[in-house]
N, C-alpha and C positions, 0 to 999 in steps of 0.2 A: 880892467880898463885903465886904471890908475898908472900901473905899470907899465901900459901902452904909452900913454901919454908921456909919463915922467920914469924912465929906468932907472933912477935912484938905487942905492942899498936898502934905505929903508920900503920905499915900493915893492921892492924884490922879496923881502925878507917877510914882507905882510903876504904875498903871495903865496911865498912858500910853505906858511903857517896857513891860508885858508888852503893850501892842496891836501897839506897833510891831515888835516879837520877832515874834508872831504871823505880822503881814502879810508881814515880811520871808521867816520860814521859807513861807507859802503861794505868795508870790511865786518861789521858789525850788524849791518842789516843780512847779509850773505851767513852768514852766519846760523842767524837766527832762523833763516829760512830754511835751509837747512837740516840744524834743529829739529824743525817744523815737518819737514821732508821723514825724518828719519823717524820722530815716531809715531807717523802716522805708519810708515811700513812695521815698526815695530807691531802697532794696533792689527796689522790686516794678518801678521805670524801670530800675534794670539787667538785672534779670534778667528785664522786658520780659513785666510780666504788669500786662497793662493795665488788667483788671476793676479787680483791689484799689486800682491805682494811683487810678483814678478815682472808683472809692467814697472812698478817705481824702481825695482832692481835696474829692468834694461834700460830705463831713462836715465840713470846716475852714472853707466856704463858707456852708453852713450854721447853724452856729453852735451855738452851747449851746439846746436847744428844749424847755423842761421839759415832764413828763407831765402832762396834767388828768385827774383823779382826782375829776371832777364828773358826775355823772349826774341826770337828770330823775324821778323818780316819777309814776306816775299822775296826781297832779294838777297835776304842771307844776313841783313843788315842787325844790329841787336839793339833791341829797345828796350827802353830800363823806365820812363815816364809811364804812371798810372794809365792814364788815357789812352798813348799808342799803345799800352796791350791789350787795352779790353778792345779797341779797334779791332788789335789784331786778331784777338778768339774771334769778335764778330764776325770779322771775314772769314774767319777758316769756319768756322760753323755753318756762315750761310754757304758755301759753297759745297762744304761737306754734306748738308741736307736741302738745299735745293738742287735738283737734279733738272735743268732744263733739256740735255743733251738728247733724252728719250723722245723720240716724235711719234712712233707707230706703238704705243702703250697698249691703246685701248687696239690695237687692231690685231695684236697676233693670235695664234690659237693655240691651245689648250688641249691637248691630247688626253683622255682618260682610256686606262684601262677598261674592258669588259669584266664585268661582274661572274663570277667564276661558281660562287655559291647561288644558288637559288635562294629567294624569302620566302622567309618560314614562318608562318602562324603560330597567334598565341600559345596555342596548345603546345605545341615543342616545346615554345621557351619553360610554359608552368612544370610538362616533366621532366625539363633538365631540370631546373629548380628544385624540385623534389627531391631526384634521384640526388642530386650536392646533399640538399641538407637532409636525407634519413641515412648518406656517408660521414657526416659529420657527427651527426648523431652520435651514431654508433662506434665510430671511433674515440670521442668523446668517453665514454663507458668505458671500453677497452684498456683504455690509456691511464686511467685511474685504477694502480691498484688495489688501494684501500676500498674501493665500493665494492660492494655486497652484490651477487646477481642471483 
């Protein structure tokens, strides 16, 4: 602000001396992180847990990828303020699941097939059940060559 106000050499020269401070301490925190980043992947190759390993890989790979914070409106328009886009999910949502266009919902019919098997009494079902498990059984056995018969 100093150097807004008064463009001086000496304003200039104070400025240039806090950019460089700046860049130095960013450069240094970047750094560290870093650092921090790398052995923590080192930690996840020794102790051989490959997922994280691989994710910290492709993030490093990947690069810095900022968010867009741009959406479309209605008329094609693009809105970048917090507020018109959650407007705008609102609308598309209510409209995407409010469905008022249906009138005859509740009136149309329903066709079912005709049932092709007869029902059948407990008794069926307990002899399938049976006949399954004295096949499982006994395959069970068979399939084990170490058991004795």
């Amino acid at each position: 602000m100093q150097w807004i106000r008064n463009s001086s050499q000496s304003n200039a020269d104070n400025l240039n001396n806090v950019r460089r401070d700046a860049n130095i301490h960013f450069r240094n925190k970047k750094n560290e992180y870093l650092k921090a980043k790398i052995e923590v992947l080192e930690t996840n190759r020794k102790i051989k847990n490959i997922r994280d390993l691989y994710r910290g890989m492709n993030h490093f790979k990947k690069g810095y990828e900022p968010r867009i914070n741009i959406v479309n409106n209605e008329k094609g328009d693009l809105v970048a303020d917090c507020q018109g886009i959650l407007a705008r999910w609102r609308n598309h949502f209510s409209q995407l699941l409010n469905v008022r266009g249906v009138s005859n919902f509740g009136h149309t019919k329903i066709h079912t097939a005709k049932t092709l098997v007869r029902e059948l009494c407990i008794f069926v079902f307990e002899m399938a059940i049976g006949k399954i498990k004295k096949k499982t059984h006994i395959t069970r056995y068979r399939s084990n060559p170490n058991r004795n018969n």
